[in-house]
LUMFI-10440 format. One record per residue (C-alpha): x, y, z; residue in three letters. Coordinates in steps of 0.1 Angstrom, whole numbers, plus 2048, in hexadecimal, padded with zeros to 3 digits. Example, Ala and Ser with C-alpha at 12.3 -4.5 7.8 and 13.67 -1.06 7.14 Angstrom:
2
87B7D384Eala
8897F5847ser
//
This chain:
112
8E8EB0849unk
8C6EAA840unk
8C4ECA82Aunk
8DEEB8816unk
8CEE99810unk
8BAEA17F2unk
8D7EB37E0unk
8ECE917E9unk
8D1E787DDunk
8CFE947BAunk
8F4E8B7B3unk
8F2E677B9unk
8D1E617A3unk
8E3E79787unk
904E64790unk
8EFE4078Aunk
8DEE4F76Bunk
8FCE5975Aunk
910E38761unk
8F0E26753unk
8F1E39731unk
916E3872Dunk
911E14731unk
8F3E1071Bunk
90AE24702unk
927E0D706unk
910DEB701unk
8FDDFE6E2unk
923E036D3unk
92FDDD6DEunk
912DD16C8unk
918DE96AFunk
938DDD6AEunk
930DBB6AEunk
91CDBC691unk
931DCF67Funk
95ADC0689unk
951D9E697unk
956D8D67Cunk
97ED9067Eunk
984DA569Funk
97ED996C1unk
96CDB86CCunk
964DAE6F5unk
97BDB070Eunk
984D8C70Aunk
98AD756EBunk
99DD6D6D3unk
99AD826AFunk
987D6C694unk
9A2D7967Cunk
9C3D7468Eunk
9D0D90678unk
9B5DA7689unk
9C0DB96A9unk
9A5DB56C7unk
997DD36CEunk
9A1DD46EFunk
9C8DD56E5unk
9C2DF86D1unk
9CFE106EAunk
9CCE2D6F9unk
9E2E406E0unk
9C8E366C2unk
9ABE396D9unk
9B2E606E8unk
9C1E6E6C5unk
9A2E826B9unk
9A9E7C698unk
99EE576A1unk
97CE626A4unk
97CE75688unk
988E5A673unk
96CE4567Funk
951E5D675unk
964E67656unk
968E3C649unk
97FE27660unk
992E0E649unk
9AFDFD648unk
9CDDF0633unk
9C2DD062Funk
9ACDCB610unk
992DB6623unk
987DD0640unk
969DE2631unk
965E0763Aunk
955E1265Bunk
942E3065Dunk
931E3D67Bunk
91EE5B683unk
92FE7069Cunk
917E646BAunk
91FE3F6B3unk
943E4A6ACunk
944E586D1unk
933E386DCunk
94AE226CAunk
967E346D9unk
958E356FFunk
955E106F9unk
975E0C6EEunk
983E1B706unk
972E0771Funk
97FDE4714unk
9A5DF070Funk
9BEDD8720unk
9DFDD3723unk
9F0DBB709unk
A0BDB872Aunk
9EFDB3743unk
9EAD8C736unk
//
């Protein structure tokens, strides 16, 4: 047993230091996005949209949020329909750290 107690304590300190940066990556996109969307999307995972035409984030959806051309659209100028969203680019890392985000806050719209 003791023989394994250094690889143990190896996986949990890589374990801890990965869960740190995907968080760290997660809060950097939330304020990203929350400089960026706040002003008509709720983009936490709680709150009312400022714009009650804007979705929250958290009701996109898996379908939107695991289609790879999602991300692509993100680093290629994510707009909408409606004549008052501006264009979003990203570069691909913050288009991967937008998306982990995303992912992150995703509820259920039958879950309230």
């Amino acid at each position: 047993m003791k023989r394994f107690a250094p690889i143990l304590l190896a996986i949990g300190v890589l374990w801890s230091t990965a869960s740190q940066a995907l968080d760290l990556e997660q809060r950097r996109a939330g304020a990203m996005l929350q400089r960026m969307c706040a002003r008509c999307h709720a983009v936490g995972r709680m709150g009312a949209s400022p714009n009650e035409l804007a979705p929250p984030f958290r009701y996109l959806g898996e379908n939107k949020l695991y289609d790879p051309d999602f991300m692509q659209r993100l680093q290629d100028g994510y707009s909408s329909i409606h004549r008052a969203m501006p264009t979003a680019r990203f570069g691909r890392d913050d288009a991967e750290a937008v998306v982990s985000y995303l992912r992150a806050i995703q509820e259920s719209r039958r879950s309230k």
